[in-house]
PyMOL Python script that loads the backbone (N, CA, C, O; Angstrom):
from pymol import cmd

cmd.read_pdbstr("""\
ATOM      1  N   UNK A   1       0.843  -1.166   0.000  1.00  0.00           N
ATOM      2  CA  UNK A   1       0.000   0.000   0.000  1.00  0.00           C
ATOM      3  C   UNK A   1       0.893   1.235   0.000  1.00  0.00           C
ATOM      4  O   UNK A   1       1.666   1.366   0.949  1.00  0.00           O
ATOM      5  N   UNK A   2       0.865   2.290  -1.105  1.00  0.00           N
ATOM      6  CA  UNK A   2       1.018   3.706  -0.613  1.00  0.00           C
ATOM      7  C   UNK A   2       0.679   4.327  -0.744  1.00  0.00           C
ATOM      8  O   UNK A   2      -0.165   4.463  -1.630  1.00  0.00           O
ATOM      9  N   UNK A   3       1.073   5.256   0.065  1.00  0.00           N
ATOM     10  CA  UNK A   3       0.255   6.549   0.487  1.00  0.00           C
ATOM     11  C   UNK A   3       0.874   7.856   0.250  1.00  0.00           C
ATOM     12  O   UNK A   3       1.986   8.273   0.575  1.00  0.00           O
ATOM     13  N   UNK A   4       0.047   8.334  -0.300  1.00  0.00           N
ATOM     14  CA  UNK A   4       0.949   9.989  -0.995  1.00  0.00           C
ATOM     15  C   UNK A   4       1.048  11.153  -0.294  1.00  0.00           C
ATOM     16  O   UNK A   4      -0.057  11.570   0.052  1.00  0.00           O
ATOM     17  N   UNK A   5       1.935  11.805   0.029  1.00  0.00           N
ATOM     18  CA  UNK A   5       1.790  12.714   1.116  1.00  0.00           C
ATOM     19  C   UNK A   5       1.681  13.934  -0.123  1.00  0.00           C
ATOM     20  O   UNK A   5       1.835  13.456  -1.247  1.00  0.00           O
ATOM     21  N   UNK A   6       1.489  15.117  -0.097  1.00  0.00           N
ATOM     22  CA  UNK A   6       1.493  16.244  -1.188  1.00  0.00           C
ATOM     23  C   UNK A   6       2.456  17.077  -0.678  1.00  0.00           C
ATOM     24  O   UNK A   6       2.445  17.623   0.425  1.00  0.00           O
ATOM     25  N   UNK A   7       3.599  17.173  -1.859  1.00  0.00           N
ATOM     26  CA  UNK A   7       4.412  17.824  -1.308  1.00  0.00           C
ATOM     27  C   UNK A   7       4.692  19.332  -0.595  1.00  0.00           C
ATOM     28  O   UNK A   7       5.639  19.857  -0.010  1.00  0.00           O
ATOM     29  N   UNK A   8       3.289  19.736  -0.992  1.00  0.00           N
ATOM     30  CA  UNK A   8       3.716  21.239   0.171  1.00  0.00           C
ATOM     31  C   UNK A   8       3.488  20.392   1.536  1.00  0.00           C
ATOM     32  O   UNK A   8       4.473  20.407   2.274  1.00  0.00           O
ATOM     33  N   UNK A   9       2.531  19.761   1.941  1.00  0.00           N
ATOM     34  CA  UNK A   9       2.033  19.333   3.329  1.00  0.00           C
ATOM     35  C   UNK A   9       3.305  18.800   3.765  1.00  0.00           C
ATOM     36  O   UNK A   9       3.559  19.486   4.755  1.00  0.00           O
ATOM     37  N   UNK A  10       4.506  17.760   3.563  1.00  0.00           N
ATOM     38  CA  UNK A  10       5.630  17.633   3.592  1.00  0.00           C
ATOM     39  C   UNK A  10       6.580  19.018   3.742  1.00  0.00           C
ATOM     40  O   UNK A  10       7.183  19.004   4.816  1.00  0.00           O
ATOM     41  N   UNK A  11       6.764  19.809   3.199  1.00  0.00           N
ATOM     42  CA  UNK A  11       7.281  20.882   3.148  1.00  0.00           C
ATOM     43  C   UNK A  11       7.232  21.323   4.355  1.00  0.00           C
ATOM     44  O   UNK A  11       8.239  21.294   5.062  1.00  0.00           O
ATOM     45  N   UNK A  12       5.740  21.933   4.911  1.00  0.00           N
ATOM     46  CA  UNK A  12       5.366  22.500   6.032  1.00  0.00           C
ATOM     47  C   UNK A  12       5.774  21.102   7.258  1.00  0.00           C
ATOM     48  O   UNK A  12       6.307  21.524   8.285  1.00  0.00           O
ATOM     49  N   UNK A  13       5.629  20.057   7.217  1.00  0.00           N
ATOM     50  CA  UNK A  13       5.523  19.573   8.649  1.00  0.00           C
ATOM     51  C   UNK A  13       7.388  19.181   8.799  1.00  0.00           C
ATOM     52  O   UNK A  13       8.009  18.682   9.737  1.00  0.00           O
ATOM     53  N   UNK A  14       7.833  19.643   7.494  1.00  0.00           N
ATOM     54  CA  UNK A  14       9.428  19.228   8.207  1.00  0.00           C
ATOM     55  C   UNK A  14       9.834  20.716   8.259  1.00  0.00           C
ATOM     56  O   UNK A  14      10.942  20.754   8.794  1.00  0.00           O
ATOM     57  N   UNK A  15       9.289  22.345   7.836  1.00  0.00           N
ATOM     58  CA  UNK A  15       9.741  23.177   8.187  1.00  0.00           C
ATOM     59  C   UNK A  15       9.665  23.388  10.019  1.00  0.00           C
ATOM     60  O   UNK A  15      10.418  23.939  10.822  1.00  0.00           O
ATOM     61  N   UNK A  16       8.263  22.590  10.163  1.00  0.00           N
ATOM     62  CA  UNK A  16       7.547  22.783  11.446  1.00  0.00           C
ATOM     63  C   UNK A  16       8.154  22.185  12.748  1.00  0.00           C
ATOM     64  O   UNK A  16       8.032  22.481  13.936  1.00  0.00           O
ATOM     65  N   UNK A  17       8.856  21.226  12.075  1.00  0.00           N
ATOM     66  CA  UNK A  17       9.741  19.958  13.059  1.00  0.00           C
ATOM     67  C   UNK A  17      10.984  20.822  13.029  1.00  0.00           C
ATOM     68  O   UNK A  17      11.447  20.832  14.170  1.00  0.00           O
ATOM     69  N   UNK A  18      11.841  21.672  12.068  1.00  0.00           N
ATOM     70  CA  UNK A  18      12.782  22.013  12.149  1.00  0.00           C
ATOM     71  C   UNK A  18      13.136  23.394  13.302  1.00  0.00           C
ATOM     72  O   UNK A  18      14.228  23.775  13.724  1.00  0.00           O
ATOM     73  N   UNK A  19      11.513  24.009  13.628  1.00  0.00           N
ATOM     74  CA  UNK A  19      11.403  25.145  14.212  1.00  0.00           C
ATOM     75  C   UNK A  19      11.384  24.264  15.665  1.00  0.00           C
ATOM     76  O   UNK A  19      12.079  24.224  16.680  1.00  0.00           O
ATOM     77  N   UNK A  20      10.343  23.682  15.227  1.00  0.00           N
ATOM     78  CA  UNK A  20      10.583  23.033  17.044  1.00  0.00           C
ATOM     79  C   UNK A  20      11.895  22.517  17.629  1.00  0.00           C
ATOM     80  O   UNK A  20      12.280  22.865  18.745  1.00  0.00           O
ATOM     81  N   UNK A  21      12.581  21.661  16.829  1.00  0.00           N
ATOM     82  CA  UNK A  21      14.210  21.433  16.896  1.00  0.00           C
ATOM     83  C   UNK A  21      14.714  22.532  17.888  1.00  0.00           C
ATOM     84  O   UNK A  21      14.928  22.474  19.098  1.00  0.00           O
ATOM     85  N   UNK A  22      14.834  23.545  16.992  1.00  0.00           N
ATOM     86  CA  UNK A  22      15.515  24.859  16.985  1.00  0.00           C
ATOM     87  C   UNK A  22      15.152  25.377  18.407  1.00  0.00           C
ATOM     88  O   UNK A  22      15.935  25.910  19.194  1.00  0.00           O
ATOM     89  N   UNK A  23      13.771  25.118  18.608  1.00  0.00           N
ATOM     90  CA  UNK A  23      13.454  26.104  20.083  1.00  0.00           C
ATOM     91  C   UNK A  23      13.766  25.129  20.848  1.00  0.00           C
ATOM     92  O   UNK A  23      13.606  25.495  22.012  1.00  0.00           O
ATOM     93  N   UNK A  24      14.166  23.968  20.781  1.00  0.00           N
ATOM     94  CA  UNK A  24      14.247  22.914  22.035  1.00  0.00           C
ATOM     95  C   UNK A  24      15.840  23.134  22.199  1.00  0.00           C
ATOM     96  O   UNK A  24      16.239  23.087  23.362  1.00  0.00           O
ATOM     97  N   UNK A  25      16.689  23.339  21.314  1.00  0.00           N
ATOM     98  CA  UNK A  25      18.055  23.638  21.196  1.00  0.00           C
ATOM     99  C   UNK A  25      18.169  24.786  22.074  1.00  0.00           C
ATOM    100  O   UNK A  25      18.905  24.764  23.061  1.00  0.00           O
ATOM    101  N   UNK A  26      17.370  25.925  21.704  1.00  0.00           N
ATOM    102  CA  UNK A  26      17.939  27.002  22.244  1.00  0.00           C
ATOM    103  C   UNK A  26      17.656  27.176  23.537  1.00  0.00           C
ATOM    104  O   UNK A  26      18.422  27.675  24.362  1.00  0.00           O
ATOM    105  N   UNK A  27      16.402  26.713  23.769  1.00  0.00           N
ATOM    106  CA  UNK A  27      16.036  26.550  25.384  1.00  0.00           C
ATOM    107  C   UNK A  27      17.208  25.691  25.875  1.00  0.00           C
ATOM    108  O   UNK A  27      17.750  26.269  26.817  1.00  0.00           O
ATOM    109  N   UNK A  28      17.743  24.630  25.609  1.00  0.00           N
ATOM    110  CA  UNK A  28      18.623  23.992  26.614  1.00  0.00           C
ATOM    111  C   UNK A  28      19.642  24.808  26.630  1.00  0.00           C
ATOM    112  O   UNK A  28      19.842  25.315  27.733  1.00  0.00           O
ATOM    113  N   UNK A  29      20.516  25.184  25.606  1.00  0.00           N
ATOM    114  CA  UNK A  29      21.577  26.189  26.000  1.00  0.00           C
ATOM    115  C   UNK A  29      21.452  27.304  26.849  1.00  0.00           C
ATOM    116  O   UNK A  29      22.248  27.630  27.730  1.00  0.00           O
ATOM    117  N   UNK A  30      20.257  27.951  26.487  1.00  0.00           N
ATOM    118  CA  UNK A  30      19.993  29.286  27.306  1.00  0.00           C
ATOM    119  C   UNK A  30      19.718  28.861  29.015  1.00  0.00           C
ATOM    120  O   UNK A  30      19.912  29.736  29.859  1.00  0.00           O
ATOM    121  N   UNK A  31      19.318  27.649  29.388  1.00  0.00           N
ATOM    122  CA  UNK A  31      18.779  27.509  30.303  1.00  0.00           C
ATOM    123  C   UNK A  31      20.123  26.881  31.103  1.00  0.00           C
ATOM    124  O   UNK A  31      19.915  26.545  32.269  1.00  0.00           O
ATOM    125  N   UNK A  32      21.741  26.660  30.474  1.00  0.00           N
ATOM    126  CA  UNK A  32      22.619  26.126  31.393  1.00  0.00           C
ATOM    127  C   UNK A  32      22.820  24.726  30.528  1.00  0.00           C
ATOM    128  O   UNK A  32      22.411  24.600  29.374  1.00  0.00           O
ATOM    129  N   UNK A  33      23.549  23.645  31.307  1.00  0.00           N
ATOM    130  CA  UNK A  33      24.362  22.546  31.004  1.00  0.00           C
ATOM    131  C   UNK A  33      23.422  21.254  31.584  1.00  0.00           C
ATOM    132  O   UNK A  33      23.347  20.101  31.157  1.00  0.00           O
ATOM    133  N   UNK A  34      22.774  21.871  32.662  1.00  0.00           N
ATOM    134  CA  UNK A  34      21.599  20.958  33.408  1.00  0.00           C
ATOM    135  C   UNK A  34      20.628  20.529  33.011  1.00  0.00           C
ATOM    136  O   UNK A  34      20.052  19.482  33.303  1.00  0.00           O
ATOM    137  N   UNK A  35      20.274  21.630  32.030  1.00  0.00           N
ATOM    138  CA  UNK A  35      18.550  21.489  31.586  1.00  0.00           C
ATOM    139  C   UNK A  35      18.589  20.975  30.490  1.00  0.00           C
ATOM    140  O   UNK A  35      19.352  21.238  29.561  1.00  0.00           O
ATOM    141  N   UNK A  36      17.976  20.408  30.531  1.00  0.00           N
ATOM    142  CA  UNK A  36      17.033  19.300  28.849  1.00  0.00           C
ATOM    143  C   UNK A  36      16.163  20.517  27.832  1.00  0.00           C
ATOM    144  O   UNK A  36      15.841  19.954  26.787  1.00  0.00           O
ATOM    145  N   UNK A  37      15.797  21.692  27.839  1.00  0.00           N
ATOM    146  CA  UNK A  37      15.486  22.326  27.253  1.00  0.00           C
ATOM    147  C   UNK A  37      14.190  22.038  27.304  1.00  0.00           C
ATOM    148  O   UNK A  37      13.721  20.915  27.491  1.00  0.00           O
ATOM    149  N   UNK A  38      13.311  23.508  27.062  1.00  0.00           N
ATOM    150  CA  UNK A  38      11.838  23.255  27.278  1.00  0.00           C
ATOM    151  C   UNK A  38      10.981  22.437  26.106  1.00  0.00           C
ATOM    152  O   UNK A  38      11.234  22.653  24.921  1.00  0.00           O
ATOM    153  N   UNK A  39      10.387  21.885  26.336  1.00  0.00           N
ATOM    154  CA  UNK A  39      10.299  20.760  25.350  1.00  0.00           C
ATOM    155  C   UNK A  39       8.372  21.038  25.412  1.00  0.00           C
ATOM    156  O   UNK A  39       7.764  20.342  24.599  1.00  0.00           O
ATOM    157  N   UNK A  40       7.666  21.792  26.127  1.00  0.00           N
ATOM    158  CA  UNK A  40       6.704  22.160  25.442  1.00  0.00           C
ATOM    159  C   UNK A  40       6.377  23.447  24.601  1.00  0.00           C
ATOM    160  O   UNK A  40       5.379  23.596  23.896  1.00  0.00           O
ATOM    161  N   UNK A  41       7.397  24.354  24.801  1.00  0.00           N
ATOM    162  CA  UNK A  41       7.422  25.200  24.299  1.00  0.00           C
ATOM    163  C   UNK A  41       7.628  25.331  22.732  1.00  0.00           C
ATOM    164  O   UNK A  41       7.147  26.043  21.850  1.00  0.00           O
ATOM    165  N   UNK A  42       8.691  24.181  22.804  1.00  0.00           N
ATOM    166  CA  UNK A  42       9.301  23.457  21.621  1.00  0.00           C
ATOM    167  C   UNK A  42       8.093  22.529  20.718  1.00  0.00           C
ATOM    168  O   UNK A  42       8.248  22.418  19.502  1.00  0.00           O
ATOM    169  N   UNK A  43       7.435  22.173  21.095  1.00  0.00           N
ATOM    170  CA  UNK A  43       5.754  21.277  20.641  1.00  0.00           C
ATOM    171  C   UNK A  43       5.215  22.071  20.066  1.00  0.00           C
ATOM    172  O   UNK A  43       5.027  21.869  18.866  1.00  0.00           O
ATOM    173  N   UNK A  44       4.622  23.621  20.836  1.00  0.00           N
ATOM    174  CA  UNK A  44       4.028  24.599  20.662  1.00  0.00           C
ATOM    175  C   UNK A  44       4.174  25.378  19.474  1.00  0.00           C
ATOM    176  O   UNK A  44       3.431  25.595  18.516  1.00  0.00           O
ATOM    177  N   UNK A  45       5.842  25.906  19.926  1.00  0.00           N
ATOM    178  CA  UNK A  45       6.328  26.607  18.442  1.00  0.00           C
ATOM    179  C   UNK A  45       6.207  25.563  17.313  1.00  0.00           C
ATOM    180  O   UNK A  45       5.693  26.007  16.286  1.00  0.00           O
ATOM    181  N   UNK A  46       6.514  24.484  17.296  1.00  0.00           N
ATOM    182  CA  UNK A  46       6.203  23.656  15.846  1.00  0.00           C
ATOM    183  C   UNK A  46       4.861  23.449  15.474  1.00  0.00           C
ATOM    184  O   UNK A  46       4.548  23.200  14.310  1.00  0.00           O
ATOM    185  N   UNK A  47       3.932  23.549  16.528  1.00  0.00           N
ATOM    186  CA  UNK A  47       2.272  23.295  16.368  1.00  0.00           C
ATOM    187  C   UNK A  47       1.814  24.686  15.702  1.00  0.00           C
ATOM    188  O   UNK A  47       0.812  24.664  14.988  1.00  0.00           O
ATOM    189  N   UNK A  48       2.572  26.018  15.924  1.00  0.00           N
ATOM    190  CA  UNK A  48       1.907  27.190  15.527  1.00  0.00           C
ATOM    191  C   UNK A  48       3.136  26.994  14.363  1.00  0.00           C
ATOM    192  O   UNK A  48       2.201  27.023  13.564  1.00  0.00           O
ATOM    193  N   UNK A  49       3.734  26.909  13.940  1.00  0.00           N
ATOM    194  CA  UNK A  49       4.875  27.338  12.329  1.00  0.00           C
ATOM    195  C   UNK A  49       4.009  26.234  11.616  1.00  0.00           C
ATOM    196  O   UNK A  49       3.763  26.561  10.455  1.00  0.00           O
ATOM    197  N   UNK A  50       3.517  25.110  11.955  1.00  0.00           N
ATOM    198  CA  UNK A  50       2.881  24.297  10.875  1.00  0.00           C
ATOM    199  C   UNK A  50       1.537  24.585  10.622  1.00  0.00           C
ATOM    200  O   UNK A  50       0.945  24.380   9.562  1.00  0.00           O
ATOM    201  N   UNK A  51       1.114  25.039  11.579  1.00  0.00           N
ATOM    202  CA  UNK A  51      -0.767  25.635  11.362  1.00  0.00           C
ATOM    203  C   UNK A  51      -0.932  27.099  10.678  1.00  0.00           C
ATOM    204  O   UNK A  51      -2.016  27.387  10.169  1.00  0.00           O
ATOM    205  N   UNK A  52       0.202  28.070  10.666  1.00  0.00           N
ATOM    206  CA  UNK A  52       0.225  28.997   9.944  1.00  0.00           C
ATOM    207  C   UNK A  52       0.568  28.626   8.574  1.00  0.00           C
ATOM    208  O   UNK A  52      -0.102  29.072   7.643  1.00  0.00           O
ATOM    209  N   UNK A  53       1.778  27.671   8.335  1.00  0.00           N
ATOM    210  CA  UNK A  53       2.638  27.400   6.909  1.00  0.00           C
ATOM    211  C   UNK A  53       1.088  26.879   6.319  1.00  0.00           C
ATOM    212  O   UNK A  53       0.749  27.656   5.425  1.00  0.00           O
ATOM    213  N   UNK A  54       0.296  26.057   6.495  1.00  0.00           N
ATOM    214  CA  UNK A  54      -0.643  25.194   6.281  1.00  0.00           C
ATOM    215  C   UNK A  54      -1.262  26.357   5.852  1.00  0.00           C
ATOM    216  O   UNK A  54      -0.984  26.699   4.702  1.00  0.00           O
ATOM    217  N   UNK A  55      -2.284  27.283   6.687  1.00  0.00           N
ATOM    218  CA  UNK A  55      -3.413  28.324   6.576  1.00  0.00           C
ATOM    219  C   UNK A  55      -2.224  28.910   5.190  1.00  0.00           C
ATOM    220  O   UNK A  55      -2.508  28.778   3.999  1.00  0.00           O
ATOM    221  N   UNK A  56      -1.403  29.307   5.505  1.00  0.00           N
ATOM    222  CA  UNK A  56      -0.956  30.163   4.494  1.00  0.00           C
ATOM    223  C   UNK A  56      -1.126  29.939   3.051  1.00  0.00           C
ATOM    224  O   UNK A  56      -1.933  30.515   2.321  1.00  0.00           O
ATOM    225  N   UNK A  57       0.108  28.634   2.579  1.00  0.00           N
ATOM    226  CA  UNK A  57       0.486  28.053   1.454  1.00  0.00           C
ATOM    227  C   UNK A  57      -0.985  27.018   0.576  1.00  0.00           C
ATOM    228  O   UNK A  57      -1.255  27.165  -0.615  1.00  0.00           O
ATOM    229  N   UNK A  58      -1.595  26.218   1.345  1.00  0.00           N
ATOM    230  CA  UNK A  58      -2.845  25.503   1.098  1.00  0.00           C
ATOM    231  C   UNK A  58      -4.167  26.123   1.211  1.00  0.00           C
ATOM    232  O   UNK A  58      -5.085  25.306   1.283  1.00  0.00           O
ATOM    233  N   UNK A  59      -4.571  27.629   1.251  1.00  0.00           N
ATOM    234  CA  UNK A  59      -5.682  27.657   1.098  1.00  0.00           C
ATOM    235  C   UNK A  59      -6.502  27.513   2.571  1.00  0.00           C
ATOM    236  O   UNK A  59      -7.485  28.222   2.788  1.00  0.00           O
ATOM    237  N   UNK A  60      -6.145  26.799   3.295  1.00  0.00           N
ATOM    238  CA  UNK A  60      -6.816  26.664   4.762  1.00  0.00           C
ATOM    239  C   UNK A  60      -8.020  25.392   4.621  1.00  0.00           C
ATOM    240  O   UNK A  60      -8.763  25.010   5.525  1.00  0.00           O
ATOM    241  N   UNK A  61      -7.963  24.903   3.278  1.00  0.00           N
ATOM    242  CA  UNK A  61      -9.048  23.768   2.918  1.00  0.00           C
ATOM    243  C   UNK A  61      -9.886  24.179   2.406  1.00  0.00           C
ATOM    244  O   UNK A  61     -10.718  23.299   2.181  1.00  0.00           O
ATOM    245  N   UNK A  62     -10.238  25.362   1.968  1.00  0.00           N
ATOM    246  CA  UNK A  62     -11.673  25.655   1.253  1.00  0.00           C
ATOM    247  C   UNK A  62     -11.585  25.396   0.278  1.00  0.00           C
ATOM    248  O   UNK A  62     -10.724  25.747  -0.529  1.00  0.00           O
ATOM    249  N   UNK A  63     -12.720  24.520   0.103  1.00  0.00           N
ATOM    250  CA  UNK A  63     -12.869  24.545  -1.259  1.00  0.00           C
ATOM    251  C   UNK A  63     -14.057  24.739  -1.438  1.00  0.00           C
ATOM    252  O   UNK A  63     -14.814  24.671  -0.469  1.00  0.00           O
ATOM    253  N   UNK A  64     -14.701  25.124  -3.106  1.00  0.00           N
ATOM    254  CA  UNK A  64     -15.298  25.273  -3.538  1.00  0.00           C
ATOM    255  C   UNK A  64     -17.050  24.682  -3.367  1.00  0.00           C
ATOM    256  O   UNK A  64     -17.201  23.465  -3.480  1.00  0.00           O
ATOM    257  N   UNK A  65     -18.118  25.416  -3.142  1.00  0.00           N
ATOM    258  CA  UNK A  65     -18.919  24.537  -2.605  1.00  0.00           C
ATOM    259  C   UNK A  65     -20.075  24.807  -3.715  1.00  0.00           C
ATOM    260  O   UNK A  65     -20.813  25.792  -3.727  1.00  0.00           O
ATOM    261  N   UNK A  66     -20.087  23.625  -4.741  1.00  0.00           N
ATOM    262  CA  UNK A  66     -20.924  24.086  -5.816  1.00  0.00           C
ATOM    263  C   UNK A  66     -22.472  23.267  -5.832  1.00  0.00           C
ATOM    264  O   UNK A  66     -23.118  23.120  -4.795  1.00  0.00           O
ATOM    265  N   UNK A  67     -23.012  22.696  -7.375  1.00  0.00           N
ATOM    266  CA  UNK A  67     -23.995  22.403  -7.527  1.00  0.00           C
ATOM    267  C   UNK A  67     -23.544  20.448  -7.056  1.00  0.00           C
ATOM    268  O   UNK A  67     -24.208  19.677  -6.363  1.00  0.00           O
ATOM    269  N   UNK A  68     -22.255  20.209  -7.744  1.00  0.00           N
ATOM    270  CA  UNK A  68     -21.982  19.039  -7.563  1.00  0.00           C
ATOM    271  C   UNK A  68     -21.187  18.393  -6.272  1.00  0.00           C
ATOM    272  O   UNK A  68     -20.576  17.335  -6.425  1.00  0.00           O
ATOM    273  N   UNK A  69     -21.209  18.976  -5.159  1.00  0.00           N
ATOM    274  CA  UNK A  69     -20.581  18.716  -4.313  1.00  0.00           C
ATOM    275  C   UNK A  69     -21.857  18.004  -3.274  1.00  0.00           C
ATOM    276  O   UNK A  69     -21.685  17.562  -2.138  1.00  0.00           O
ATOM    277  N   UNK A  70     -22.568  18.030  -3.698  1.00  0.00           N
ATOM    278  CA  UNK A  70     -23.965  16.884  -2.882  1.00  0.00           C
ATOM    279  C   UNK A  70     -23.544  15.511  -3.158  1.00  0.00           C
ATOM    280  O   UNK A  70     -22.789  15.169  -4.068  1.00  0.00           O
ATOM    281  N   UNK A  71     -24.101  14.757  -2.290  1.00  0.00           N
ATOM    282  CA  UNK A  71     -23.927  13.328  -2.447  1.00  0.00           C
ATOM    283  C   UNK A  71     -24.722  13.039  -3.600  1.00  0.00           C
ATOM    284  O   UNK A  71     -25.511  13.916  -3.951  1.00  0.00           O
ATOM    285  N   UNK A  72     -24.641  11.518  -4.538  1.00  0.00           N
ATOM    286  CA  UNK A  72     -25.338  10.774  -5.821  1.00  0.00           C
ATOM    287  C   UNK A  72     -26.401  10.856  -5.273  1.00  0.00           C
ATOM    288  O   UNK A  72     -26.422  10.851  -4.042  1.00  0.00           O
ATOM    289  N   UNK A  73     -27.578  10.954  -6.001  1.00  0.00           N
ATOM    290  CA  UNK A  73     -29.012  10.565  -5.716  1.00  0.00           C
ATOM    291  C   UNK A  73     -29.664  11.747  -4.870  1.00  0.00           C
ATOM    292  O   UNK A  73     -30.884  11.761  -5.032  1.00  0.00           O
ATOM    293  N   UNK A  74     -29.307  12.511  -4.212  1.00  0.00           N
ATOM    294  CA  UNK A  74     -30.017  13.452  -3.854  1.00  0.00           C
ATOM    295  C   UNK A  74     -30.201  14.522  -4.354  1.00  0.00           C
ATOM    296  O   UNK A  74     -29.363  15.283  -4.839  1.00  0.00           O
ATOM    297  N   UNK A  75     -31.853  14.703  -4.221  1.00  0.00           N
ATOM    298  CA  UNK A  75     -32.617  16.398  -5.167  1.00  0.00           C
ATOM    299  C   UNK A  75     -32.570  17.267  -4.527  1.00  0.00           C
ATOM    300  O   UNK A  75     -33.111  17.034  -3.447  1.00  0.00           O
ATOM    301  N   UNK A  76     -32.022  18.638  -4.641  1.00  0.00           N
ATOM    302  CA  UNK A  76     -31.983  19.886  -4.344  1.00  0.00           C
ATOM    303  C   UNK A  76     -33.119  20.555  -3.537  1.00  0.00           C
ATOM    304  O   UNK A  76     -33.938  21.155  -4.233  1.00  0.00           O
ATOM    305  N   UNK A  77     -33.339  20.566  -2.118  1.00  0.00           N
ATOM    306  CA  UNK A  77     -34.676  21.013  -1.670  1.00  0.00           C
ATOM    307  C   UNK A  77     -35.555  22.104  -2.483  1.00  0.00           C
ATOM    308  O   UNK A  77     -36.737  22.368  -2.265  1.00  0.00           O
ATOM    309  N   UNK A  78     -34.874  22.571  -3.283  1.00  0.00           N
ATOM    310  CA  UNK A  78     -35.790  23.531  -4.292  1.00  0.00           C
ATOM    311  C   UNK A  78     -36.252  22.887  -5.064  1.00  0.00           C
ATOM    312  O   UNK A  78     -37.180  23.564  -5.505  1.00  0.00           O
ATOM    313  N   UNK A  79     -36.225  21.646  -5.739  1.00  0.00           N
ATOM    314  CA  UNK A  79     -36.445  20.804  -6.833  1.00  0.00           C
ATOM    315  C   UNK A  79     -37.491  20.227  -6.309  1.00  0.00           C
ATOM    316  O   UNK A  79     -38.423  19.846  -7.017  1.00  0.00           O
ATOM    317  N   UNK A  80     -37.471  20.054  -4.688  1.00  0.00           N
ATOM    318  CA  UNK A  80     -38.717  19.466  -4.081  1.00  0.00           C
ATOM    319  C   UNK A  80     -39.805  19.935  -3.874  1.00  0.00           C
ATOM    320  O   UNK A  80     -40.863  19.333  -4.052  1.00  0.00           O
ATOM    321  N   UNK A  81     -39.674  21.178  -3.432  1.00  0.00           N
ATOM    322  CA  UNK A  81     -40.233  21.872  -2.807  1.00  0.00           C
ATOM    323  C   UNK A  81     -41.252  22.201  -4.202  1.00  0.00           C
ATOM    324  O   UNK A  81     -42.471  22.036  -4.140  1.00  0.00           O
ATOM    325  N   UNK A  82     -40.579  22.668  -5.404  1.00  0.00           N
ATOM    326  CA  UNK A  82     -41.754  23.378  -6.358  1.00  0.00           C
ATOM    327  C   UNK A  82     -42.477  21.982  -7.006  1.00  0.00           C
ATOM    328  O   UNK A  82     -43.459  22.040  -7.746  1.00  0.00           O
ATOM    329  N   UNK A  83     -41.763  20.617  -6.565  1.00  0.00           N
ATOM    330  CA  UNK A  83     -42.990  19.511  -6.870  1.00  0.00           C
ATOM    331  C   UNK A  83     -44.258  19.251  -5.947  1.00  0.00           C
ATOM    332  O   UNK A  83     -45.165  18.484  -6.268  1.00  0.00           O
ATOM    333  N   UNK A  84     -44.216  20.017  -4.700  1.00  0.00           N
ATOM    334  CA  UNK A  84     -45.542  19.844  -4.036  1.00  0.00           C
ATOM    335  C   UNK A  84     -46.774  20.656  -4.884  1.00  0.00           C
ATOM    336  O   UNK A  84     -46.594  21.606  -5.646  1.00  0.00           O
ATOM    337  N   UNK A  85     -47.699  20.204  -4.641  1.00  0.00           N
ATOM    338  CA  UNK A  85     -48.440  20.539  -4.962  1.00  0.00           C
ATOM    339  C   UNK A  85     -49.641  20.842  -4.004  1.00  0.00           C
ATOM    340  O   UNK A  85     -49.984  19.967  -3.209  1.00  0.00           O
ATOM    341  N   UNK A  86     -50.405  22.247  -4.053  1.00  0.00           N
ATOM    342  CA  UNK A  86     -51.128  22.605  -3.400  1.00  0.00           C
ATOM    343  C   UNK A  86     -52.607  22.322  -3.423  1.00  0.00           C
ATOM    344  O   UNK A  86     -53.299  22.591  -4.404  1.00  0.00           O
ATOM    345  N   UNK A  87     -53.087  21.763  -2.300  1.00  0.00           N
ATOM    346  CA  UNK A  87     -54.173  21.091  -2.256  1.00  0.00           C
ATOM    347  C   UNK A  87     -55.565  22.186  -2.649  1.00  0.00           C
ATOM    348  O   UNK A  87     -56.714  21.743  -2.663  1.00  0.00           O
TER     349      UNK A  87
END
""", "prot")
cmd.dss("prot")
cmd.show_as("cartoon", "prot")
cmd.util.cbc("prot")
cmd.orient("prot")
């Protein structure tokens, strides 16, 4: 089985991993020889660089919401509606 990732979505989640890297790096240095570096902060910053790169580069998911985006087999409540007929 495979599975296709699209390459901007790739793009963004290894820019996103690379930011978090980066802040987990700098927190341990800044914080001394002791510390492991903040490591939610580091989650965080990669959770917000990939949810912006995403909103930004992709559109944010909208798409288009037309005549054909209904499921097969179902009539347009207007299509129904002017088949009643008034008693």
């Amino acid at each position: 089985m495979t599975l296709h990732i699209d390459p901007v979505a790739l793009l963004v989640l290894t820019i996103g991993l690379l930011v978090g890297r980066a802040v987990h790096k700098h927190t341990a240095a800044a914080a001394g020889a002791a510390s492991k570096g903040d490591i939610v902060g580091a989650i965080g910053a990669a959770a917000a660089v990939i949810t912006a790169l995403f909103l930004l580069l992709t559109g944010g998911g909208s798409a288009s919401t037309g005549e054909d985006s209904r499921p097969a087999g179902r009539t347009p409540i207007s299509h129904q509606v002017s088949e009643v007929r008034s008693p």
